[in-house]
C-alpha positions in Angstrom: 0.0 0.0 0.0 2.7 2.5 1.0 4.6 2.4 -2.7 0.7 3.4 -4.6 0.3 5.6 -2.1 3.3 7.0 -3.0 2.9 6.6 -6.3 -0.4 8.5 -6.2 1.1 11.5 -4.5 3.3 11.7 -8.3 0.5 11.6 -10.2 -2.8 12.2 -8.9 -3.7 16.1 -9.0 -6.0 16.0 -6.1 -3.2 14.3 -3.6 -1.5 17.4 -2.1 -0.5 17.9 1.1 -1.6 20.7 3.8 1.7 22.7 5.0 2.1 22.9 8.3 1.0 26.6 8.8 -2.2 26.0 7.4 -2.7 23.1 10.6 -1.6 24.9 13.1 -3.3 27.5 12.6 -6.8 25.9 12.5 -5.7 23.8 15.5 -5.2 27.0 17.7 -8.3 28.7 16.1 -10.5 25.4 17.5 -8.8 24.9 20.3 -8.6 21.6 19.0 -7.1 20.0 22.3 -10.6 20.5 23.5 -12.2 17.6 21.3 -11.8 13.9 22.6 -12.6 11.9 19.8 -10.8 13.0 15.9 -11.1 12.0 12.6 -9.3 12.2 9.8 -10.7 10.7 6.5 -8.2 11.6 4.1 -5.1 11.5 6.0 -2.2 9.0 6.0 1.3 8.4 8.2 3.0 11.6 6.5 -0.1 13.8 6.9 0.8 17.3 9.1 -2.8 16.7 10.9 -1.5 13.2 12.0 2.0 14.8 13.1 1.0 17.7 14.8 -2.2 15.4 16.6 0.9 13.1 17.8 3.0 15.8 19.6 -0.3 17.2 21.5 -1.1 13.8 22.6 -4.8 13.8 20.8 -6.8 10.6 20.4 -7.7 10.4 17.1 -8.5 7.9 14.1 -6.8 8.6 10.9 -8.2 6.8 7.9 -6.9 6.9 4.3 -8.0 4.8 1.1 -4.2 4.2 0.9 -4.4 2.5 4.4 -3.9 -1.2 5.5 -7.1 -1.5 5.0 -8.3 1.1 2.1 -10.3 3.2 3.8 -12.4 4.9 2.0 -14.5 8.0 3.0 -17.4 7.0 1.3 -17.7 3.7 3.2 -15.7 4.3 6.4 -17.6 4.6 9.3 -16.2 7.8 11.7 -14.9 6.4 15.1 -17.8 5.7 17.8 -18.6 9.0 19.0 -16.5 11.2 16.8 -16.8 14.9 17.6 -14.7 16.4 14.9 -13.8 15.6 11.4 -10.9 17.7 10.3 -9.3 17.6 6.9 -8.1 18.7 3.9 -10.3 16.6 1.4 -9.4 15.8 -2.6 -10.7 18.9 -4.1 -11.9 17.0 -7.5 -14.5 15.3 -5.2 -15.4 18.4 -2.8 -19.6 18.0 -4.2 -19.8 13.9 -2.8 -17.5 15.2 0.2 -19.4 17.6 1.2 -22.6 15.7 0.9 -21.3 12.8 2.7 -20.3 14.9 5.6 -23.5 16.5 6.2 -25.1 13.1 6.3 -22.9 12.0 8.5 -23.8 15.1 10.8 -27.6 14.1 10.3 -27.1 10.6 10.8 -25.1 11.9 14.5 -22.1 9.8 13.4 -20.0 13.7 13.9 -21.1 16.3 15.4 -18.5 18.9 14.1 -16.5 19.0 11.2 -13.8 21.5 9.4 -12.5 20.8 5.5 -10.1 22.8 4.1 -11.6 24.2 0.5 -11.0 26.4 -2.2 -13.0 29.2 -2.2 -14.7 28.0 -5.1 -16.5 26.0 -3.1 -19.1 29.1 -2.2 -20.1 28.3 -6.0 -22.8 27.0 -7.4 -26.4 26.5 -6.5 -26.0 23.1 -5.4 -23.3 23.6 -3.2 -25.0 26.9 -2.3 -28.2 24.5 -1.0 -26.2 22.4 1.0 -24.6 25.3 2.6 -27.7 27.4 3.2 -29.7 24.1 5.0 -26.4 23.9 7.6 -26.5 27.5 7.9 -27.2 28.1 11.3 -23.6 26.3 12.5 -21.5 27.3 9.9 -18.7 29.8 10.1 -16.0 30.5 6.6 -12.7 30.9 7.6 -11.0 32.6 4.2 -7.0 32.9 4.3 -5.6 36.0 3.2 -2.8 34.7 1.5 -3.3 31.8 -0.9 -2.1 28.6 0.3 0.6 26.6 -2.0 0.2 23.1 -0.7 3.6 20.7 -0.6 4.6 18.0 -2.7 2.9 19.8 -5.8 5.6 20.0 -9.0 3.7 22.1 -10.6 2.2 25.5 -9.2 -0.8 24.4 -7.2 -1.3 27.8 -4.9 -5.2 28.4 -4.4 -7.0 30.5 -2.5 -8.9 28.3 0.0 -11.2 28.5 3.2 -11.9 26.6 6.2 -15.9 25.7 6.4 -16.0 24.7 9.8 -19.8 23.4 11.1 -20.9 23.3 15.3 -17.4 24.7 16.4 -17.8 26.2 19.6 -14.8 28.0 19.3 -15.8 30.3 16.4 -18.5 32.2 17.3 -18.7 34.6 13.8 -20.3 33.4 10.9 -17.1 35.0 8.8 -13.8 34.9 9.4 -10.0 36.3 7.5 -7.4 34.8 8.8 
């Protein structure tokens, strides 16, 4: 598993890691040492999330199609009483994602997440429905500065945005950070 998922971070436009900057900073905006029970769904043994979750001593699952055992968001079940999904998601696949999450907070399997998405993301009117139905718990977190992610050959900088749902931490619907 370890040499495709390397292979796939060569070749597959949508595998791009997060720079560490980009973690911490959502870490300390959350005050992510407050949540018990993490997961991230996209994130495997060289992921900044999982690093940075090791050295503060977080209990988390991390889960990863590249895994032991191919993980896959779509059919992975979050940990039992997960309270926060954190991650920077594929970007090709942000629509399923997205919808996917928010059954997941229906269903009660999370009650909080935070993906890391291009500003884009605001587009559409079917991403615009899903957005407007979660309304009431959702804060946008937009980076000033446009985020140029590692392990990209070519230059993959985008202007992105943390949509963050049922933080308790952010109390503003709208954020620049």
């Amino acid at each position: 598993m370890l040499y495709e998922y390397e292979k796939s971070k060569l070749q597959d436009k949508d595998h791009v890691a997060t720079p560490r900057w980009v973690v911490e900073g959502i870490y300390d905006l959350i005050n992510i040492e407050g949540y018990e029970n993490i997961w991230f769904p996209f994130n495997n043994y060289d992921s900044q999330f999982k690093l940075k979750a090791d050295e503060l001593n977080l209990k988390y699952k991390a889960t990863h199609i590249f895994d032991d055992l191919g993980n896959d968001f779509f059919s992975t079940m979050p940990p039992k009483d997960c309270e926060l999904l954190i991650s920077n998601p594929p970007f090709g696949q942000q629509n399923e994602i997205i919808k996917r999450t928010f059954e997941l907070v229906d269903k009660g399997l999370i009650k909080s997440f935070c993906l890391l998405l291009p500003l884009a993301t605001l587009e559409t009117p079917a991403r615009a429905e899903m957005w407007e139905k979660y309304n009431d718990k959702l804060s946008v977190l937009i980076f000033k500065k446009r985020i140029r992610f590692l392990g990209c050959s070519t230059g993959f900088n985008k202007g992105c945005c943390w949509i963050c749902y049922n933080i308790q931490n952010l109390e503003r619907k709208l954020y620049w950070i």
